[in-house]
C-alpha positions, 0 to 999 in steps of 0.5 A, a space after each residue: 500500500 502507498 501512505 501518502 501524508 501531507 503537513 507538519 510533524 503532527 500529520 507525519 507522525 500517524 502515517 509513519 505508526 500505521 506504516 511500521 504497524 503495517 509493514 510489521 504485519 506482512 505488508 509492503 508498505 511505502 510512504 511518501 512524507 514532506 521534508 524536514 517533518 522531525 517524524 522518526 522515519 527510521 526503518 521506512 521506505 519513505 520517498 519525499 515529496 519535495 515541500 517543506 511545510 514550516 516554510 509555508 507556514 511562515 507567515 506570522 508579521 506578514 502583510 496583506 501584499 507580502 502574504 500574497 507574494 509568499 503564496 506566489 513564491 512559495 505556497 504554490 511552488 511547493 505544493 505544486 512540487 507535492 502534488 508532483 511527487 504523489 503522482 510519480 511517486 505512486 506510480 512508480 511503486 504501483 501498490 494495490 491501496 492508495 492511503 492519503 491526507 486531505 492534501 494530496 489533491 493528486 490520490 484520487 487520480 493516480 489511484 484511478 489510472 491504477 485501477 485501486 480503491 483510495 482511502 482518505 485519512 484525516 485527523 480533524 474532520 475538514 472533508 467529512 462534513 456533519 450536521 453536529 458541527 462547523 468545519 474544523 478548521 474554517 472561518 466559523 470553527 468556534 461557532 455552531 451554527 445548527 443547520 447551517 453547519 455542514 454548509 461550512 464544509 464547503 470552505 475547505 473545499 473551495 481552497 482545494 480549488 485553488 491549486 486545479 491547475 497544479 493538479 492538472 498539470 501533475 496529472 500529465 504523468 498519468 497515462 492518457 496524460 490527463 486524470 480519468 474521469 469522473 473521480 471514484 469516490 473514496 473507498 472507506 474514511 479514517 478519522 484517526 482520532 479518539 471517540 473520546 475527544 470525538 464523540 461520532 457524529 450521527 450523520 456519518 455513512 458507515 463508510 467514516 470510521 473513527 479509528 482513535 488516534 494512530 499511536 505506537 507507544 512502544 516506538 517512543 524514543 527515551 529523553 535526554 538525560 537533563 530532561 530525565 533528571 528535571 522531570 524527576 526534581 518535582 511538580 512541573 508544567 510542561 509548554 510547547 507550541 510546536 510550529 507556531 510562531 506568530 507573536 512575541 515568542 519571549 513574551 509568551 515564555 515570560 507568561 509561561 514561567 510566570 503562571 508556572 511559579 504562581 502555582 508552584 510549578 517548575 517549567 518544561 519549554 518545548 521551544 520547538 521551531 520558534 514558538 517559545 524563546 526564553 528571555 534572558 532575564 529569566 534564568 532559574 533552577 525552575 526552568 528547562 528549556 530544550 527544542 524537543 523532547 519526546 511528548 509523551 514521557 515528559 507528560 507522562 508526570 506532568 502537573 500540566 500543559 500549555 499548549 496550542 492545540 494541534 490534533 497530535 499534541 492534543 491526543 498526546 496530553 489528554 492520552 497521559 491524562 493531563 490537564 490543559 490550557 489550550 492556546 489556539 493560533 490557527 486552523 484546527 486549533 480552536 476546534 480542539 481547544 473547545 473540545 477539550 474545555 467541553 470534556 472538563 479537562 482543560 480551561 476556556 481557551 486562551 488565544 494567543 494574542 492575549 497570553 499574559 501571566 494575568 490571563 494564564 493564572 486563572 486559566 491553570 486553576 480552572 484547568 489544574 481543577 479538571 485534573 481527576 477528570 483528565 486522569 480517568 479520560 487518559 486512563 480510557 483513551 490508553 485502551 484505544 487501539 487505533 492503528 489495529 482498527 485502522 488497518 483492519 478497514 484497510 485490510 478489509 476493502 
């Protein structure tokens, strides 16, 4: 089967679990991931698709006019490069299966001139639309709009639309140099994310599966031994913000520390690509500061997160069972952060233009009060066996 993914490391991290989970158990599987994911790709056969993800997403401080050359000059080129890639890549593997994200906007077409079924995987519901809530994702996403709901879906459609010419173009290198038409729908949908943050909507066709989230627990990598030994000296938060980093970075770690020692906690900052930077008139022996560090075990003893809210992280925390203040910047993000404040296991969403230590106080007594709340929901989502349902489906076409 061909994996084909799309997106930052929280869009690479699942495709690469399902495809070790599948090539453990018999199957020749090949995935094709963006550059520079940071995903552990060790032992795949992975090919690239020629796009870099963090470089379309630097659009934090741009201006209209600039924002439009950063589309033009690197937006389209690198999705154009994608688009490419699937359909060669693909095509020069030949599988029986095509397995992909939202963004390949090529799958359909390279899997219908093989003649083999294609499943659509997503880890926030943007294509599958529901009557229960607003497009995730879109310009409505905190809104319930009732009736009108599945209307939205229609948002993420239209960007699709956007990049027709680049799919025709890659479409080219298809026998008949065109893409068949019409387009086979989409054999079966995975949704790899939990129920239990996710309850199923009704309206969904037999077809959408929600698998629970995509997760291999026993490939997580050990931590560093500074963080080990930070980790072990007492109750501590732990901050990350993965890609994200529009605003002042220096602030937000400021507000970080701050809301940390208020309650008597140590810090963990995750300062990723950017997102959280330490200034210097903050040092402490209360503060570690690391660019990475695996996810999982460092929550694993976590009094709490402050996070952004991207799908990945989001079923990473409430999986280790710990509290959080989501801090929403884009996309999906605000989706999550409502769902977890719903639940009870994190505070009313904080967005990020107005992170502040006066905001983030309140904001971890509301979450650190959901704490029982969140160790019984990560206690039950640790039962889910996601990738085992997931390959089932695909197994059972």
């Amino acid at each position: 089967m061909m994996l084909l993914t799309s997106g930052t490391r929280g869009d690479v991290e699942p495709f690469a679990a399902l495809a070790r989970y599948a090539a453990a158990r018999g199957h020749e599987v090949r995935l094709g991931v963006p550059d520079r994911s940071g995903a552990d790709l060790s032992g795949l056969d992975t090919v690239r698709l020629g796009v870099d993800f963090h470089r379309l997403l630097r659009t934090d401080g741009l201006s209209p006019r600039a924002a439009l050359r950063h589309y033009r000059t690197e937006v389209r080129p690198g999705m154009r490069r994608m688009l490419s890639a699937a359909v060669r890549e693909t095509l020069a593997f030949g599988p029986d299966l095509v397995v992909h994200h939202p963004l390949i906007l090529t799958a359909p077409a390279v899997a219908d001139a093989l003649g083999v079924p294609r499943v659509l995987t997503e880890f926030v519901p943007v294509a599958t639309p529901t009557r229960e809530f607003s497009a995730p994702g879109g310009p409505t996403v905190s809104a319930d709009l009732g009736r009108f709901n599945r209307a939205t879906y229609a948002v993420p459609r239209g960007a699709a639309r956007l990049f027709r010419a680049d799919v025709e173009g890659a479409c080219a290198a298809l026998p008949g140099g065109r893409a068949p038409s019409p387009r086979s729908p989409s054999r079966a949908t995975l949704i790899g994310a939990s129920p239990h943050l996710l309850p199923r909507p009704a309206d969904w066709s037999a077809a959408v599966h929600l698998t629970g989230a995509w997760h291999d627990e026993a490939l997580e990598p050990a931590t560093e031994p500074v963080v080990d030994r930070f980790v072990r000296g007492g109750p501590y938060l732990v901050a990350t913000f993965g890609s994200m980093r529009a605003g002042d970075a220096q602030a937000r770690a400021r507000a970080v520390v701050a809301g940390a020692r208020a309650h008597g906690l140590r810090t963990l900052l995750l300062s990723g690509w950017g997102g959280l930077v330490l200034p210097e008139d903050h040092p402490g022996e209360d503060v570690l500061v690391v660019p990475s560090a695996p996810l999982g075990p460092v929550l694993r003893g976590a009094a709490a997160a402050v996070h952004h809210g991207g799908a990945g992280t989001v079923h990473t925390v409430a999986r280790e069972g710990v509290p959080s203040v989501v801090v929403p910047f884009l996309a999906d993000q605000p989706f999550w952060a409502g769902q977890l404040h719903r639940l009870g296991i994190a505070s009313a969403p904080v967005p990020h233009r107005r992170l502040t230590a006066e905001t983030l106080v309140p904001a971890l007594s509301e979450a650190l009060a959901g704490g029982e709340r969140a160790a019984r929901l990560g206690r039950a989502m640790r039962q889910e066996r996601g990738l085992r349902t997931a390959l089932d489906v695909l197994t059972g076409l």
